[in-house]
C-alpha positions in Angstrom: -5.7 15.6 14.6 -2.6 13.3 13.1 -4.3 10.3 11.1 -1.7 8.6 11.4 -0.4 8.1 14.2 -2.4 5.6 16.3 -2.5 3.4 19.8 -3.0 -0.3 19.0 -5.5 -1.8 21.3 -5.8 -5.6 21.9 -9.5 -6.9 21.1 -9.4 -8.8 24.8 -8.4 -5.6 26.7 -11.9 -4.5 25.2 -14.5 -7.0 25.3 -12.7 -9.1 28.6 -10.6 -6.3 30.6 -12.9 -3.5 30.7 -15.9 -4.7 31.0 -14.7 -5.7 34.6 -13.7 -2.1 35.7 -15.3 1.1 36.9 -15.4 4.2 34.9 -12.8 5.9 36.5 -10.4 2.8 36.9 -10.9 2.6 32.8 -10.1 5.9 32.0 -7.0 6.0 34.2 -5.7 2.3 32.8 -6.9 3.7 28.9 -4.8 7.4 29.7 -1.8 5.1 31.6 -1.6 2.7 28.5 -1.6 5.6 26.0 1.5 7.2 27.3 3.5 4.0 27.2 1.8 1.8 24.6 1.6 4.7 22.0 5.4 5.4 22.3 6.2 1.7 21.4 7.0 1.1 25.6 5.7 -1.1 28.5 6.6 1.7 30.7 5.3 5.5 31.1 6.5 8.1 33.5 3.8 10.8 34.8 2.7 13.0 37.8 -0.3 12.6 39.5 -1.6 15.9 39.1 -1.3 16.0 35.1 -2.3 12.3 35.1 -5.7 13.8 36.8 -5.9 16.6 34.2 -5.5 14.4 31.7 -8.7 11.9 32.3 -10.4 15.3 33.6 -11.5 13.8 37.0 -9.9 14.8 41.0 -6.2 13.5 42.0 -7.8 11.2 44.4 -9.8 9.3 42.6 -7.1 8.8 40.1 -4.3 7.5 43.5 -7.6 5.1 44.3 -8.0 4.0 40.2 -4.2 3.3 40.5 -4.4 1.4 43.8 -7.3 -0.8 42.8 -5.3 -1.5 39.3 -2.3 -2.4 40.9 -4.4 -5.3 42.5 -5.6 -6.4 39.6 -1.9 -6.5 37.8 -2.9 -4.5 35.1 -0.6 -1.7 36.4 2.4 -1.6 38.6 4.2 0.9 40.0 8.2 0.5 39.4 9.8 3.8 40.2 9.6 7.4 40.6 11.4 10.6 39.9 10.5 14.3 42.2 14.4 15.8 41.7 14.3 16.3 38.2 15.1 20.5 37.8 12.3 20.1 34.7 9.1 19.9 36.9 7.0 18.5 33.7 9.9 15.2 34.0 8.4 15.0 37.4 6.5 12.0 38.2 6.2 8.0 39.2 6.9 5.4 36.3 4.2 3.0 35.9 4.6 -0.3 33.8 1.5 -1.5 31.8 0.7 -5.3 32.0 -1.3 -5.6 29.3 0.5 -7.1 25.9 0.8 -4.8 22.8 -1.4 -5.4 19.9 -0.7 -7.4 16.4 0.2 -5.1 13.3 -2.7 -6.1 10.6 -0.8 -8.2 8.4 -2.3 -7.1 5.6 -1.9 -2.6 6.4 -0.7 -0.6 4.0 2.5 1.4 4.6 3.4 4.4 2.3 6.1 3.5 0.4 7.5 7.1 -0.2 8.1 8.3 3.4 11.0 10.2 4.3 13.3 10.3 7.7 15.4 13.1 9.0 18.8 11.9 8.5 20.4 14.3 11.5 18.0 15.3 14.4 19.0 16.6 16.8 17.0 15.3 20.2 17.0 17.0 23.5 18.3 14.4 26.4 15.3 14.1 28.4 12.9 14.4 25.4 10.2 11.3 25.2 11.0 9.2 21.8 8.5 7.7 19.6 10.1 4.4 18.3 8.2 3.3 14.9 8.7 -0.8 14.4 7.4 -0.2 10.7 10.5 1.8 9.5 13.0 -0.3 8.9 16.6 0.4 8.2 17.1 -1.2 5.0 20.2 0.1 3.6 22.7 -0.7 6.0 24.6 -4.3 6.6 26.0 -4.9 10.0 30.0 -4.8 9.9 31.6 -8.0 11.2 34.4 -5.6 12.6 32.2 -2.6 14.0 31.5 -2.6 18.1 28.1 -1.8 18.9 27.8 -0.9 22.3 24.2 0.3 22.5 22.5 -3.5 22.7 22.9 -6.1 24.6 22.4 -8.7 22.6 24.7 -9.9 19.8 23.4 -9.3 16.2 22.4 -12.8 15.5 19.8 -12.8 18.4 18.2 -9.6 17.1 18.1 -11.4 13.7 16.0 -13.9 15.4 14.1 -11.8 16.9 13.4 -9.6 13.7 12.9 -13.1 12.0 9.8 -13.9 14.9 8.1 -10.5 14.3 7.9 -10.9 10.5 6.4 -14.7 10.7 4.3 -13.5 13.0 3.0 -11.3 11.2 4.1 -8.3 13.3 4.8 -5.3 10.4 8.3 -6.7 9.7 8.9 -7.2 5.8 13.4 -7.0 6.1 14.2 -8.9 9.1 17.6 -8.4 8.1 17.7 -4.5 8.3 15.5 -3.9 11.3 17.8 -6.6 13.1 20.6 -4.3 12.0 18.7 -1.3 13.4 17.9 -2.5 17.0 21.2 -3.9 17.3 22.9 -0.5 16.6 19.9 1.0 18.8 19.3 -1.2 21.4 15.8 0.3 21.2 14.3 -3.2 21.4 16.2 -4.8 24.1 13.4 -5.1 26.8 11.4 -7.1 23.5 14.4 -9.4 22.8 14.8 -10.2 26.5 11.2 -11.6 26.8 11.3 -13.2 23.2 14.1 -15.0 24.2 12.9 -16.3 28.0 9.6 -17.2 26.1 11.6 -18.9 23.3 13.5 -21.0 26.3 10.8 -21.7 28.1 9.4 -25.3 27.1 6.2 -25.1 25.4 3.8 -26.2 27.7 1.4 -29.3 27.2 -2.2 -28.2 25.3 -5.2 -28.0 27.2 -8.6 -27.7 26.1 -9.4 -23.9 27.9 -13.2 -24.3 27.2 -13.8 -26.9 30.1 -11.6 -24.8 32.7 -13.5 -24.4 35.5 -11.8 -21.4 36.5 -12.6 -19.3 33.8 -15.2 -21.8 31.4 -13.0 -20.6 28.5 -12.6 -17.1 28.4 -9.0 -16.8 29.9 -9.6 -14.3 32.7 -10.9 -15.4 36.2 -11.3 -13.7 39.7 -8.6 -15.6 41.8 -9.8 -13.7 45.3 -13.4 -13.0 43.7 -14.4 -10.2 41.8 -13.6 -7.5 43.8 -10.0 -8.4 44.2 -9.9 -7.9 40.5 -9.3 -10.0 37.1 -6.4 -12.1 36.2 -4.7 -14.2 33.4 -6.1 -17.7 34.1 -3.3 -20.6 33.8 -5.9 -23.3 33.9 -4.4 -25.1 36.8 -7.1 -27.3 37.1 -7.1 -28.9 33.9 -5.0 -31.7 33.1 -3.3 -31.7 29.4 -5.0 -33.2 26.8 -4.8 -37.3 26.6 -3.6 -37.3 30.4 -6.4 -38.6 32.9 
């Protein structure tokens, strides 16, 4: 057992997600959020059969947990791959619509680790992408051409700059900026920061008279066995508007 290496849970996927799901829906959504969550993705690829093995109950009743998920939103299917020559790459990619949790602001990070310089990585290996370890001795050249992001340096600096006032494990902005822009690890990130950051913050309400979901911020849209959802409170009006 590796101490340290972990899978972040949000507190409301604990006390307001689950609660609202079946056993075997839970252990399917916990197994489906490990494989992407704990390699820093919102995305996962696995076969049904090893999916099964995995949360140690029948193929069928994991094709109804997934079915029943999807309905809720906490799970959607986006693609799938049978061809591959390597039957363990084999499977359907599922994307996890839960968000990722907060880094403690206050955790401790060893200050003596140290990273292989030259790895060599296999092309269809799975990559665990570590936020915490920053590239801190490299500056971004004005006259290099990156080609792996997408997005120019100075949005990955704002980016970089969000995560560390946010209290999201980021103590050199500057460096990891320069690392994700050489990477283009974070891209999928950066592209919702930024559509968040452009979208106008919307007007406050106060979410404990919401009659939808009395303050809690899930609610049954179609009742409860439709599944749970992230209430909007439509019904309220924004404070100091009648």
């Amino acid at each position: 057992m590796v101490e340290t290496e972990f899978t972040s849970v949000p507190n409301d996927v604990w006390d307001e997600v689950m609660p609202t799901l079946n056993v075997y829906d839970q252990v399917v959504l916990w197994r489906l959020y490990r494989l992407a969550r704990g390699y820093h993705s919102e995305t996962c690829m696995v076969g049904l059969e090893k999916l099964a093995k995995s949360c140690n109950i029948g193929k069928r009743q994991v094709s109804t947990s997934i079915e029943r998920l999807e309905k809720t939103g906490l799970v959607e299917r986006t693609g799938t791959d049978f061809g591959n020559k390597n039957k363990a790459l084999r499977g359907t990619v599922y994307k996890i619509n839960i968000p990722a949790a907060r880094v403690a602001q206050q955790a401790r990070v060893a200050q003596q680790t140290t990273v292989a310089q030259q790895t060599t990585v296999a092309q269809h290996a799975t990559i665990k992408h570590n936020t915490l370890k920053e590239n801190t001795q490299t500056q971004e050249d004005p006259n290099s051409v990156c080609v792996c992001s997408v997005f120019s340096i100075e949005e990955c600096r704002r980016f970089a700059e969000h995560l560390r006032s946010t209290g999201q494990g980021i103590t050199n902005p500057g460096g990891y900026a320069t690392k994700v822009h050489r990477t283009g690890e974070a891209d999928e990130m950066i592209k919702s920061f930024l559509a968040q950051a452009s979208t106008p913050a919307p007007k406050s309400v106060d979410a404990s008279l919401c009659p939808d979901c009395n303050g809690t911020g899930w609610w049954y849209p179609q009742g409860q066995e439709m599944g749970i959802a992230k209430c909007k409170h439509e019904r309220l009006a924004p404070k100091g508007e009648k």
